[in-house]
PyMOL Python script that loads the backbone (N, CA, C, O; Angstrom):
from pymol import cmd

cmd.read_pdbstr("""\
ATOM      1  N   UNK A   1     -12.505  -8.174  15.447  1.00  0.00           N
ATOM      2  CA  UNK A   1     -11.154  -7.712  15.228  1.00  0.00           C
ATOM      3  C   UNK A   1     -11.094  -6.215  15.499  1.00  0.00           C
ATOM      4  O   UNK A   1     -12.111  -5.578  15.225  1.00  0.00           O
ATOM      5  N   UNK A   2     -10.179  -5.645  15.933  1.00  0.00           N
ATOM      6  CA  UNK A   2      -9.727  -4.556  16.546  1.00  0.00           C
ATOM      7  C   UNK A   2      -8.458  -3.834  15.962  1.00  0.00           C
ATOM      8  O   UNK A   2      -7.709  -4.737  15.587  1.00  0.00           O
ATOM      9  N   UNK A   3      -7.976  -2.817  15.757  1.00  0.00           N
ATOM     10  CA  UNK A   3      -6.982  -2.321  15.328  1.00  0.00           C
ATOM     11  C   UNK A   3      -5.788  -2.011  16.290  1.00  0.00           C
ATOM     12  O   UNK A   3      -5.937  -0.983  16.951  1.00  0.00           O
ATOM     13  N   UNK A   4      -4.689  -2.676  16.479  1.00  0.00           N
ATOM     14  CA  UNK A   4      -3.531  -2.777  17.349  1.00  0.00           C
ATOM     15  C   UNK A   4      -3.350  -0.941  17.550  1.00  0.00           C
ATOM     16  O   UNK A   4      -3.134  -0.076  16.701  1.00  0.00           O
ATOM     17  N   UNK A   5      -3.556  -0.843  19.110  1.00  0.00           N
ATOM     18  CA  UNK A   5      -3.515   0.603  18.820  1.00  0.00           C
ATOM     19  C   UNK A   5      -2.166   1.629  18.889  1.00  0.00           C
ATOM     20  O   UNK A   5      -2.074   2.819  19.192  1.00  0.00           O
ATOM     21  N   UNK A   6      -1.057   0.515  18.425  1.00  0.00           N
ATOM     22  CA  UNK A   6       0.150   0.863  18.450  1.00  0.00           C
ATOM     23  C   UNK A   6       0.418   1.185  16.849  1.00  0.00           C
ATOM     24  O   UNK A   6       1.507   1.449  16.340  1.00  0.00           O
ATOM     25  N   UNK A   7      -0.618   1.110  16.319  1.00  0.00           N
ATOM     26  CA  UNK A   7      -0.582   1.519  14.786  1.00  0.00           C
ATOM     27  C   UNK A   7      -0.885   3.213  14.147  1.00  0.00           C
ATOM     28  O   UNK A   7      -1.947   3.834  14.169  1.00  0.00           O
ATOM     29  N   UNK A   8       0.590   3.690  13.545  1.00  0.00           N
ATOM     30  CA  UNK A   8       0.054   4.731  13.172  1.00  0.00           C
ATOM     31  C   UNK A   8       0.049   5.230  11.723  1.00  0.00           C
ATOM     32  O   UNK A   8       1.057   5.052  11.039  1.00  0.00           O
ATOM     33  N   UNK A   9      -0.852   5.745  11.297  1.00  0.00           N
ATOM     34  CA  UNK A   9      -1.982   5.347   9.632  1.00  0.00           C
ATOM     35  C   UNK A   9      -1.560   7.111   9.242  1.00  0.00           C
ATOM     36  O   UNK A   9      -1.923   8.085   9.901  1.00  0.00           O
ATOM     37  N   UNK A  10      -0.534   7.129   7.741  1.00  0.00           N
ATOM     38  CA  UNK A  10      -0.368   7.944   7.484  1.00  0.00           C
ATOM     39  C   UNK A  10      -0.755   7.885   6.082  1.00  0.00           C
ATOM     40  O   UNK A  10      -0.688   6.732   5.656  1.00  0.00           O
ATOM     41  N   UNK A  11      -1.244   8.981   4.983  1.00  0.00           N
ATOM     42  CA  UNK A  11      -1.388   8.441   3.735  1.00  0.00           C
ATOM     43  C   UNK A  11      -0.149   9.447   2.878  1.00  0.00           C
ATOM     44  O   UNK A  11       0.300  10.554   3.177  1.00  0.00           O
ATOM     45  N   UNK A  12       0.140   8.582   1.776  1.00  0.00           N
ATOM     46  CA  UNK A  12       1.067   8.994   0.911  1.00  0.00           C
ATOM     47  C   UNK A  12       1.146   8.488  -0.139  1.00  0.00           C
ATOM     48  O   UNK A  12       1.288   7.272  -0.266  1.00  0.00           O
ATOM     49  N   UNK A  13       1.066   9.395  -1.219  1.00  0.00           N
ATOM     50  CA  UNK A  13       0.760   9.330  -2.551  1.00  0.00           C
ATOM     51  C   UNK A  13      -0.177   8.551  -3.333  1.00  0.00           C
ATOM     52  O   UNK A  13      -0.006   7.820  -4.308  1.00  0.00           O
ATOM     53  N   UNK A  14      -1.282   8.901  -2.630  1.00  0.00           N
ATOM     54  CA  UNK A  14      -2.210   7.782  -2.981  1.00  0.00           C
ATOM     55  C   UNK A  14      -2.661   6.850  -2.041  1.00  0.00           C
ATOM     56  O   UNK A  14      -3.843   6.570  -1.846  1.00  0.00           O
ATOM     57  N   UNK A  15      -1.206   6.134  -1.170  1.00  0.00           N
ATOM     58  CA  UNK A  15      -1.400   5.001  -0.456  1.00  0.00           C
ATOM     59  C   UNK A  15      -1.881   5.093   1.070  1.00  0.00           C
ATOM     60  O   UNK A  15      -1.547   6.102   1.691  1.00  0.00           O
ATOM     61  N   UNK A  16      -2.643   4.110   1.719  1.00  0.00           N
ATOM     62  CA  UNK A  16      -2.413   4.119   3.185  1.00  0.00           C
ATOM     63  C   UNK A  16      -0.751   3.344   3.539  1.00  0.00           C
ATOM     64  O   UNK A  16      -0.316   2.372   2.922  1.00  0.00           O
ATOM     65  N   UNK A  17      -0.131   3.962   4.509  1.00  0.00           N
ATOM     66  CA  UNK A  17       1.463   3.000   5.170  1.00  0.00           C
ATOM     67  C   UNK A  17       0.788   3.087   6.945  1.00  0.00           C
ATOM     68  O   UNK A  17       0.461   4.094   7.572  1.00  0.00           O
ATOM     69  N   UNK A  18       0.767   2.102   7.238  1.00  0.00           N
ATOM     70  CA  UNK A  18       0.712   1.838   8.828  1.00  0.00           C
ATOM     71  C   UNK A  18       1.717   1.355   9.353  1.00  0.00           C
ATOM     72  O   UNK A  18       2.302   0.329   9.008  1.00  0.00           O
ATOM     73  N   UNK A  19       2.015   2.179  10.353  1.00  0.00           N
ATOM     74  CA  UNK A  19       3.500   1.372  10.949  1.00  0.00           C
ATOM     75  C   UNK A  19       3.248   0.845  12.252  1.00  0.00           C
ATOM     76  O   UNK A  19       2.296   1.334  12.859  1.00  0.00           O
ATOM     77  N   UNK A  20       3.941  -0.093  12.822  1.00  0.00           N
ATOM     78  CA  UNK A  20       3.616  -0.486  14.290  1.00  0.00           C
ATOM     79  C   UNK A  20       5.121  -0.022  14.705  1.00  0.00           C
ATOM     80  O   UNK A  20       6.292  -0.239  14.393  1.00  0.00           O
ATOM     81  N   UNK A  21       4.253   0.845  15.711  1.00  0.00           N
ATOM     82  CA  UNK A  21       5.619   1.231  16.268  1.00  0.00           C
ATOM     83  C   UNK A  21       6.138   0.582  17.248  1.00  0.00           C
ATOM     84  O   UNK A  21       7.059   1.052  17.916  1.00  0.00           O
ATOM     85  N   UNK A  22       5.450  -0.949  17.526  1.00  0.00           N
ATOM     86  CA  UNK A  22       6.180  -1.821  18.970  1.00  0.00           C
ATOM     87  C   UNK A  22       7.423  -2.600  17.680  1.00  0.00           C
ATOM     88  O   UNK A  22       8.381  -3.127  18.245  1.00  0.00           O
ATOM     89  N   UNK A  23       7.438  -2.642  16.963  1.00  0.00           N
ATOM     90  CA  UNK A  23       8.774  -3.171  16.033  1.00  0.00           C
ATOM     91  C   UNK A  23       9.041  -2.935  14.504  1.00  0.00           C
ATOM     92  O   UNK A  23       9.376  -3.726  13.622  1.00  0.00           O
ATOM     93  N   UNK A  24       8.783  -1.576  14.480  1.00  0.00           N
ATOM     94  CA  UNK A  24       8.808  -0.821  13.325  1.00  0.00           C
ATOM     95  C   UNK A  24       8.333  -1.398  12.175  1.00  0.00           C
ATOM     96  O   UNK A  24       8.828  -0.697  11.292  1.00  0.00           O
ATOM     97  N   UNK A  25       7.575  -2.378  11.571  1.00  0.00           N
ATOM     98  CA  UNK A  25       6.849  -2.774  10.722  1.00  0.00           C
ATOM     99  C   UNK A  25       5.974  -1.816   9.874  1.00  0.00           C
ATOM    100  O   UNK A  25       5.255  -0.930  10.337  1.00  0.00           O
ATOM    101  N   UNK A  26       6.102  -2.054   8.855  1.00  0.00           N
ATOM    102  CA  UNK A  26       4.851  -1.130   8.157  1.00  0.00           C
ATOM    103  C   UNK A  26       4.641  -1.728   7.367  1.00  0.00           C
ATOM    104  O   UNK A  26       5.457  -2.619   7.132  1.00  0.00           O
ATOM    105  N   UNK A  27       3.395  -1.599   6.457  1.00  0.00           N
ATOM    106  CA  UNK A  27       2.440  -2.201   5.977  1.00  0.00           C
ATOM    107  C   UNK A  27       1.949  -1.305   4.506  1.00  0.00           C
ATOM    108  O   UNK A  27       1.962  -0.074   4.498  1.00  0.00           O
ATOM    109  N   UNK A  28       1.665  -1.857   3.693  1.00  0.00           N
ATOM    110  CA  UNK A  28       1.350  -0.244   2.753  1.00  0.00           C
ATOM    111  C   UNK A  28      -0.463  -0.989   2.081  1.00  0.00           C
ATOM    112  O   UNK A  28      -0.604  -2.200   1.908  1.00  0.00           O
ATOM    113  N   UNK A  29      -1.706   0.117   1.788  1.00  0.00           N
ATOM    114  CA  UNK A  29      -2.478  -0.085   1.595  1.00  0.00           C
ATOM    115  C   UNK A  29      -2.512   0.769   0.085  1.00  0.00           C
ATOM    116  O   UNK A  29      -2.019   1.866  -0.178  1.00  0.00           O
ATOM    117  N   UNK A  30      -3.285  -0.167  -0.786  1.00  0.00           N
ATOM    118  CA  UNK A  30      -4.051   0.327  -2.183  1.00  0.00           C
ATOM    119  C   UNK A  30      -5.177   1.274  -1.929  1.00  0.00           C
ATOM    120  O   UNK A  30      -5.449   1.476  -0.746  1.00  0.00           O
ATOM    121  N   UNK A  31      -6.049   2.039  -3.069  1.00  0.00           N
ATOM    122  CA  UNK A  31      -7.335   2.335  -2.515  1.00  0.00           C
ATOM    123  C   UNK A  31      -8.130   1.327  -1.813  1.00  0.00           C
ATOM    124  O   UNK A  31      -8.289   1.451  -0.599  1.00  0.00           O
ATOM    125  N   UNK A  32      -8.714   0.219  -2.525  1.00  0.00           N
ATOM    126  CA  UNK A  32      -9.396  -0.767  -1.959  1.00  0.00           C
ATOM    127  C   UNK A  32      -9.008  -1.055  -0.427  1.00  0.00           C
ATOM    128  O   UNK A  32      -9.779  -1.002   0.532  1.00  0.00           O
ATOM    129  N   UNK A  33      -7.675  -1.365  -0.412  1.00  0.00           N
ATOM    130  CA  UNK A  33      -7.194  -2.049   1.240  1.00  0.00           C
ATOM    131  C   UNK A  33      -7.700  -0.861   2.043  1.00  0.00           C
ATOM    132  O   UNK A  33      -8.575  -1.034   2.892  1.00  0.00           O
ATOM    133  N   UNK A  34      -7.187   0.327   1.808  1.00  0.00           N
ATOM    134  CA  UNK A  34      -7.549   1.667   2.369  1.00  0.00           C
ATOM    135  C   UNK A  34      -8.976   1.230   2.974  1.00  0.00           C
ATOM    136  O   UNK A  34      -9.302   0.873   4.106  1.00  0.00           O
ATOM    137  N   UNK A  35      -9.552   1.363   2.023  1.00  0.00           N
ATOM    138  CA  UNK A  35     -11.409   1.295   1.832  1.00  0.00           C
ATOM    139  C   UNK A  35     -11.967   0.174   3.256  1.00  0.00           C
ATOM    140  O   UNK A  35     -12.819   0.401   4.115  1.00  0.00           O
ATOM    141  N   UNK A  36     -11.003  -1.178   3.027  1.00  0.00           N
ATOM    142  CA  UNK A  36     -11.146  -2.007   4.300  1.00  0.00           C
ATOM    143  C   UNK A  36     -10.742  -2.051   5.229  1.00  0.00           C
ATOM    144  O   UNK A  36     -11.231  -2.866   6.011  1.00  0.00           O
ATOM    145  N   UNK A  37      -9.742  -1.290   5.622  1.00  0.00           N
ATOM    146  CA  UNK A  37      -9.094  -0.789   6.774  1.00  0.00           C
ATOM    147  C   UNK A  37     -10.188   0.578   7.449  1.00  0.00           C
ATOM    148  O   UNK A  37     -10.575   0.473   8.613  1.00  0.00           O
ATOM    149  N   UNK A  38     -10.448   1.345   6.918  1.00  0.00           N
ATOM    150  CA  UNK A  38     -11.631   2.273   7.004  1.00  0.00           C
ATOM    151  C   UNK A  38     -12.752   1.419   7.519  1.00  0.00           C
ATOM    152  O   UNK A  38     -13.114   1.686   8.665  1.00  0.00           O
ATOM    153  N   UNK A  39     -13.409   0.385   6.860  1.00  0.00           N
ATOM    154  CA  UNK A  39     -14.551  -0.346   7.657  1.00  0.00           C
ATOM    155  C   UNK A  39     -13.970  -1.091   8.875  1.00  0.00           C
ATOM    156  O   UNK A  39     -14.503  -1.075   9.985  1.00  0.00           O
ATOM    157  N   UNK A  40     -12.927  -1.691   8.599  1.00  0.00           N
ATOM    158  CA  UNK A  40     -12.498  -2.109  10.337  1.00  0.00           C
ATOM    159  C   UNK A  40     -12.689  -1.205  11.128  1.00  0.00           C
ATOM    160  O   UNK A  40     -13.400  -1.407  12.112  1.00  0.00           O
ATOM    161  N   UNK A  41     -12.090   0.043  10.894  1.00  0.00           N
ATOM    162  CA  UNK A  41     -11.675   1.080  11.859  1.00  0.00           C
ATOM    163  C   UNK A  41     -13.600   1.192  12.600  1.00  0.00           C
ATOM    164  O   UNK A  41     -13.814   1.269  13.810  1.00  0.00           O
ATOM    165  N   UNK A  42     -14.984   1.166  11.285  1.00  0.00           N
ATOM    166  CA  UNK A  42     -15.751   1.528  11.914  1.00  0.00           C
ATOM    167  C   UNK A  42     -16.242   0.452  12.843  1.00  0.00           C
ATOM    168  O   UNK A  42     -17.014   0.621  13.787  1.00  0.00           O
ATOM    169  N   UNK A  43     -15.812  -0.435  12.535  1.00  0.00           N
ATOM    170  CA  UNK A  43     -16.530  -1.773  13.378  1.00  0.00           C
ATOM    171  C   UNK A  43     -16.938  -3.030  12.684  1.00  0.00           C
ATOM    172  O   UNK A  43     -17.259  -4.094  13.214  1.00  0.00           O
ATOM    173  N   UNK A  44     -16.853  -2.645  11.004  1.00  0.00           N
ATOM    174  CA  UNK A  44     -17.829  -3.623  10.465  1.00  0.00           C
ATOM    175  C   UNK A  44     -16.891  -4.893  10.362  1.00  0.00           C
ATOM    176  O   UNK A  44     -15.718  -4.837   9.993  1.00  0.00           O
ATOM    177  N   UNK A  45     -17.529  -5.993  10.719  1.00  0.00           N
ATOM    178  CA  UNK A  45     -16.583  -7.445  10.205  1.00  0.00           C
ATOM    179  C   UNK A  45     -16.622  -7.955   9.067  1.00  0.00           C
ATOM    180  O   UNK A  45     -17.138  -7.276   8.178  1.00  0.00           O
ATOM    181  N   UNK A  46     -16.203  -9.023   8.803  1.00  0.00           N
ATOM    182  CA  UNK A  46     -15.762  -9.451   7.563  1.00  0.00           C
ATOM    183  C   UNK A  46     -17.068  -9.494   6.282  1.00  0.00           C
ATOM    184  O   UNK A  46     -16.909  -9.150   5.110  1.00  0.00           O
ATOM    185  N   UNK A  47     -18.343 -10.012   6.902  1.00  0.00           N
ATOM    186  CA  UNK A  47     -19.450  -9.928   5.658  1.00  0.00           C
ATOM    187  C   UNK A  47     -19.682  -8.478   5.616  1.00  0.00           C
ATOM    188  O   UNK A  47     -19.786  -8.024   4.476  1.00  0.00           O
ATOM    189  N   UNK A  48     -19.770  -7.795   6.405  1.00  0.00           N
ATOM    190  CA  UNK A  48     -20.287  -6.435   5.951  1.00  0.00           C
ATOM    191  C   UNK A  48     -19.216  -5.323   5.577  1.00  0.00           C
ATOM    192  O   UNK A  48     -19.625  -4.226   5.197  1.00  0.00           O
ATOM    193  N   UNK A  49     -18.171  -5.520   5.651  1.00  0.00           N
ATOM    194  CA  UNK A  49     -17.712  -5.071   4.475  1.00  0.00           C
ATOM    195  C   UNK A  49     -17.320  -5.777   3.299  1.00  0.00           C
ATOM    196  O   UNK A  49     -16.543  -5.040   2.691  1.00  0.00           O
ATOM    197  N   UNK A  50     -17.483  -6.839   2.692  1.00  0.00           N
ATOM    198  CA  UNK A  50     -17.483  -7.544   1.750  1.00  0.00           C
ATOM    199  C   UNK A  50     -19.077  -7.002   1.126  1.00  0.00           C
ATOM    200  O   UNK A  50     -18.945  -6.823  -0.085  1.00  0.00           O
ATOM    201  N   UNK A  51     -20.105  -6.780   1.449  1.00  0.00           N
ATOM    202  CA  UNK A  51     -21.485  -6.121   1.335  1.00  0.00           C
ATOM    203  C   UNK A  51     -21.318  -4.865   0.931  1.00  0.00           C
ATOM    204  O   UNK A  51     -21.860  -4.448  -0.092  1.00  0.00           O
ATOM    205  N   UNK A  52     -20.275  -3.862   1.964  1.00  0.00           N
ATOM    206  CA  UNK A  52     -20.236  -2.346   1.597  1.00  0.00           C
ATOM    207  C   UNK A  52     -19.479  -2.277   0.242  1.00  0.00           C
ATOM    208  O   UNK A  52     -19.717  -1.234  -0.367  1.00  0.00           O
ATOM    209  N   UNK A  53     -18.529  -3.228  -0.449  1.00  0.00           N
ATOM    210  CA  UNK A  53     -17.246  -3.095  -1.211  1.00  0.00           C
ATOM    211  C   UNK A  53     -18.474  -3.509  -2.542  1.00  0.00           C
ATOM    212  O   UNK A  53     -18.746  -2.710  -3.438  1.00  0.00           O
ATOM    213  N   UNK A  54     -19.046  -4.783  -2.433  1.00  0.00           N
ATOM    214  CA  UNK A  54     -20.168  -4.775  -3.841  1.00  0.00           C
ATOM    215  C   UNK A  54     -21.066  -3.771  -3.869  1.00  0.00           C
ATOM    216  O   UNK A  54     -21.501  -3.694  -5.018  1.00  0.00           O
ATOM    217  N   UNK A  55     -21.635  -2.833  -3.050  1.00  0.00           N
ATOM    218  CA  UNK A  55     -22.254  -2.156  -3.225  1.00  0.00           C
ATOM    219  C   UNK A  55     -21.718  -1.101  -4.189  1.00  0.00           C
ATOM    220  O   UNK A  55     -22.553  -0.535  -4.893  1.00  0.00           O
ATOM    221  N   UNK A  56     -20.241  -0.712  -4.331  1.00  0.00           N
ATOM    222  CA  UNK A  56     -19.311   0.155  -4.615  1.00  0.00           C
ATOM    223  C   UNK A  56     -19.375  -0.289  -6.145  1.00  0.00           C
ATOM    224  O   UNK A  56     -20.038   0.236  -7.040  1.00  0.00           O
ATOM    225  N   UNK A  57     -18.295  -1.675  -6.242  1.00  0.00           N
ATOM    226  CA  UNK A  57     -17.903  -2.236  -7.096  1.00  0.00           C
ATOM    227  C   UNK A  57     -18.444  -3.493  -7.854  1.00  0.00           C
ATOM    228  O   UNK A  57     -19.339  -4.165  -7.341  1.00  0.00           O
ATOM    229  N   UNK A  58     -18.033  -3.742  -8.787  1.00  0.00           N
ATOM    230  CA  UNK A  58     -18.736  -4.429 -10.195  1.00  0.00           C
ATOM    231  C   UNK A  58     -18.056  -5.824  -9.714  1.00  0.00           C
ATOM    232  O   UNK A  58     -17.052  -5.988 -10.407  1.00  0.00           O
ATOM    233  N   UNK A  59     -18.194  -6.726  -8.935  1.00  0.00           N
ATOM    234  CA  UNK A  59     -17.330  -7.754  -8.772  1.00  0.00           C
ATOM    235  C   UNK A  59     -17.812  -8.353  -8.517  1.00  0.00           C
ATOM    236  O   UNK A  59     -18.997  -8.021  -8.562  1.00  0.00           O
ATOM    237  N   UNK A  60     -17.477 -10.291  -7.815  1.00  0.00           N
ATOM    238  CA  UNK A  60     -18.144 -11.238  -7.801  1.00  0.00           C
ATOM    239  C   UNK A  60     -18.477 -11.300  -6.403  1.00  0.00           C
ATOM    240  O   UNK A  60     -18.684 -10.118  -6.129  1.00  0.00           O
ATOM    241  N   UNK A  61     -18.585 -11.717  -5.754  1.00  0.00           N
ATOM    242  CA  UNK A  61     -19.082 -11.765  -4.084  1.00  0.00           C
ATOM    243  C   UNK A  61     -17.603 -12.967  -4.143  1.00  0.00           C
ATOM    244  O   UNK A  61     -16.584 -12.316  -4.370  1.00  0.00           O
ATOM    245  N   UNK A  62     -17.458 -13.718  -4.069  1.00  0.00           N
ATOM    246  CA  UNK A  62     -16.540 -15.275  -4.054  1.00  0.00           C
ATOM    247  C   UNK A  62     -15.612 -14.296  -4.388  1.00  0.00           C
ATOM    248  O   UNK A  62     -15.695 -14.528  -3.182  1.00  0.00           O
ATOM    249  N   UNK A  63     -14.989 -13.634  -4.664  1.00  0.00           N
ATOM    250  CA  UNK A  63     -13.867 -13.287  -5.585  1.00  0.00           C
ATOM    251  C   UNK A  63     -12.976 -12.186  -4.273  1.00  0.00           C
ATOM    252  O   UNK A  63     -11.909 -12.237  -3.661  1.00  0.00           O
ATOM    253  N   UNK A  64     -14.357 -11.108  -4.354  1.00  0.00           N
ATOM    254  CA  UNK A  64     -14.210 -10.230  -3.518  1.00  0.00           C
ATOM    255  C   UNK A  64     -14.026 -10.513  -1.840  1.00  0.00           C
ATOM    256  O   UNK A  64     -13.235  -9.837  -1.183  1.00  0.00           O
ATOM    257  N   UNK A  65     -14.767 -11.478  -1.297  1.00  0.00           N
ATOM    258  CA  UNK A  65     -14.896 -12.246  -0.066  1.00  0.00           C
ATOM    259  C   UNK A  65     -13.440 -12.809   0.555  1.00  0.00           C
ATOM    260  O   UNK A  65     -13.049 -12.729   1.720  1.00  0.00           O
ATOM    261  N   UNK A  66     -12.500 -13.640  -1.062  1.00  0.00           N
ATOM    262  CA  UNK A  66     -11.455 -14.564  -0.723  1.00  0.00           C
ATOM    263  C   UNK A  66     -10.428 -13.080  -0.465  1.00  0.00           C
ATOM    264  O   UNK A  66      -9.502 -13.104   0.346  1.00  0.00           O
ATOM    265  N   UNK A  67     -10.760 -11.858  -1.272  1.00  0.00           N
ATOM    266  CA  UNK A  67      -9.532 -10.550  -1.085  1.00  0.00           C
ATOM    267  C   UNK A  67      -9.883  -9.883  -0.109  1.00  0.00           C
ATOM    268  O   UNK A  67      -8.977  -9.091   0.154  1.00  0.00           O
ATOM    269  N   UNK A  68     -10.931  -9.755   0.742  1.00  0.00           N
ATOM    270  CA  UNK A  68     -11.089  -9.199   1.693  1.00  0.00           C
ATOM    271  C   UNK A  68      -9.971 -10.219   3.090  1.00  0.00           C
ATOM    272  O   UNK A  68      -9.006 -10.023   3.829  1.00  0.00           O
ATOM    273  N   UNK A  69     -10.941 -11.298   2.730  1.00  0.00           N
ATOM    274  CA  UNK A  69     -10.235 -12.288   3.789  1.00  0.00           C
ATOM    275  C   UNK A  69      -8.708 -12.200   4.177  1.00  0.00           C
ATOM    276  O   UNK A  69      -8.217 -12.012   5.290  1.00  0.00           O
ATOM    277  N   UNK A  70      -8.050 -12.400   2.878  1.00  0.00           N
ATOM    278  CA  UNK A  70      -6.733 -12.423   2.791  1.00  0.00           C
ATOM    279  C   UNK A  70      -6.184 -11.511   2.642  1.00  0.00           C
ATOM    280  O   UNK A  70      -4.964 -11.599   2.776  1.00  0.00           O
ATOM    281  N   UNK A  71      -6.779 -10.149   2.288  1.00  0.00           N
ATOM    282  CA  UNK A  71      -6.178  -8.902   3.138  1.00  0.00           C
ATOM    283  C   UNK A  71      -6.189  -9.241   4.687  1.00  0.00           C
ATOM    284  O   UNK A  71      -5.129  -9.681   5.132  1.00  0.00           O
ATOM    285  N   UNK A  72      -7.257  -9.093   5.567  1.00  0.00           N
ATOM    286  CA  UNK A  72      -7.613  -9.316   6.805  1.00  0.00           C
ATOM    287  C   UNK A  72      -6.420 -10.265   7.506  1.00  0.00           C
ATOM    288  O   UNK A  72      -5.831  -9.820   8.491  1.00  0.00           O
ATOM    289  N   UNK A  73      -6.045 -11.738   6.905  1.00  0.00           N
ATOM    290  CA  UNK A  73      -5.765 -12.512   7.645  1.00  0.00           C
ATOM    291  C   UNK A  73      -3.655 -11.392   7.434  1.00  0.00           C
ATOM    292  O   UNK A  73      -3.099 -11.108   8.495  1.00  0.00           O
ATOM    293  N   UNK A  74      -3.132 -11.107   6.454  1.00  0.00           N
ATOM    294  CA  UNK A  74      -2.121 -10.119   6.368  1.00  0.00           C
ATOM    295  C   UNK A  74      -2.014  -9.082   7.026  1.00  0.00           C
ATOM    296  O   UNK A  74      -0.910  -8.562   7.188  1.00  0.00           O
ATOM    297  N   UNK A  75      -2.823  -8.710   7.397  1.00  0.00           N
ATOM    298  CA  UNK A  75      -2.753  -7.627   8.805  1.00  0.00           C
ATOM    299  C   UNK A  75      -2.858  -8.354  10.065  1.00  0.00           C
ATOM    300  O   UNK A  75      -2.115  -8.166  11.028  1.00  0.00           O
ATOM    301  N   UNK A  76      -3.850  -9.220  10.011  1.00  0.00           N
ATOM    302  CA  UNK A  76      -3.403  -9.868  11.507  1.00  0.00           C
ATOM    303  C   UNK A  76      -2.009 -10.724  11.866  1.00  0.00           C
ATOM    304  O   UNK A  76      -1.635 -10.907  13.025  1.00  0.00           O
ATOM    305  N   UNK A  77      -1.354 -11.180  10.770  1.00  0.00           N
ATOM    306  CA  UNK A  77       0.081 -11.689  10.806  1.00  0.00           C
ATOM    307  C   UNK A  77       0.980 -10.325  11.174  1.00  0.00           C
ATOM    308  O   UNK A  77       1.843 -10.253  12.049  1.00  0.00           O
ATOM    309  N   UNK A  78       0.577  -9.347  10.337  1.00  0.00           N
ATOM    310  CA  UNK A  78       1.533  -8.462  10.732  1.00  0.00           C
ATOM    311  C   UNK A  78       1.225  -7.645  11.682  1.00  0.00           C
ATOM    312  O   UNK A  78       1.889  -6.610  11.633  1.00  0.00           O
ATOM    313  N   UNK A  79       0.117  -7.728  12.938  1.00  0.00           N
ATOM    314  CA  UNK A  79      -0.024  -7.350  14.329  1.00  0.00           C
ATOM    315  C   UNK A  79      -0.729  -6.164  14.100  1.00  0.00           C
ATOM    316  O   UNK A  79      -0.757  -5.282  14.959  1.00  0.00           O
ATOM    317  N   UNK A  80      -1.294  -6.057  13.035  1.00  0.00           N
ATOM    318  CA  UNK A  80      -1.819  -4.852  12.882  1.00  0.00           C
ATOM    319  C   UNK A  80      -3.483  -5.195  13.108  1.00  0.00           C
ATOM    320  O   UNK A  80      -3.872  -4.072  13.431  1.00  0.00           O
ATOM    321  N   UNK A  81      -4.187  -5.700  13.124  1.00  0.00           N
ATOM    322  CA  UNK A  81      -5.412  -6.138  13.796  1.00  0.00           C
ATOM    323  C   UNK A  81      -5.161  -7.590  15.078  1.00  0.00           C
ATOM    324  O   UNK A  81      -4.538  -8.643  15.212  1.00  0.00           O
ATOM    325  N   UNK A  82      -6.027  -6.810  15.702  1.00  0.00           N
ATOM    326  CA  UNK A  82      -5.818  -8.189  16.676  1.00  0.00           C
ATOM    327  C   UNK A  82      -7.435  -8.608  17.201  1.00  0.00           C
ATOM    328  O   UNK A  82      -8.409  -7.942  16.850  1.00  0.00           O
ATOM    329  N   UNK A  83      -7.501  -9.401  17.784  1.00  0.00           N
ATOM    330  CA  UNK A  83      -8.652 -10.455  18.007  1.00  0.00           C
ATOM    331  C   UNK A  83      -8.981  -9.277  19.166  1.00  0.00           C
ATOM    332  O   UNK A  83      -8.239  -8.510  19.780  1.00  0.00           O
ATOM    333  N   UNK A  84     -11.124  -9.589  19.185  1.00  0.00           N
ATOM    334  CA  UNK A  84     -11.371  -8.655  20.195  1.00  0.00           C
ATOM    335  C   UNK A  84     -11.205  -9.161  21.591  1.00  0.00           C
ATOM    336  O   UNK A  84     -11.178 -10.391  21.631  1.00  0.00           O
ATOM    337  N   UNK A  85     -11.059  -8.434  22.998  1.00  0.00           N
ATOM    338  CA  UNK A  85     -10.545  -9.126  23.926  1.00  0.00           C
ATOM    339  C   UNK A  85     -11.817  -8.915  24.871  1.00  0.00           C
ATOM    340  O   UNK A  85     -11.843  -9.422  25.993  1.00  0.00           O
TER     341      UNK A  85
END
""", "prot")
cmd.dss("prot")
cmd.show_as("cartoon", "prot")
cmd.util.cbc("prot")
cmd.orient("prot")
């Protein structure tokens, strides 16, 4: 997965907001989402940052895995990651 590079990543008050500017959409990120949007950006896929996030945090692997995912699969609905080509 790849980051739609029509996306532009501003932070405010705390939050990440990404907007796509091909149909004005935006998106708003927590710390955590932040945190996984940051490992996309470096390359890592879905187990290894689910790996970098327990290393961080006190959580279950199953728990953490299903919120990574379903962050992930919410950005790719909203065109903000796309499949590598």
């Amino acid at each position: 997965m790849i980051i739609n590079k029509k996306i532009i990543t501003r932070e405010i008050q705390g939050e990440t907001v990404l907007l796509n500017q091909e149909n004005g959409d935006y998106f708003s990120l927590n710390g955590i989402g932040t945190e996984v949007y940051n490992c996309i950006c470096e390359g890592m896929e879905t187990e290894e940052i689910v790996n970098f996030l327990l290393n961080k945090y006190d959580v279950e692997h199953d728990i953490l895995k299903n919120d990574v995912v379903s962050l992930i699969n919410k950005m790719q609905e909203k065109n903000i990651l796309l499949d590598k080509q």
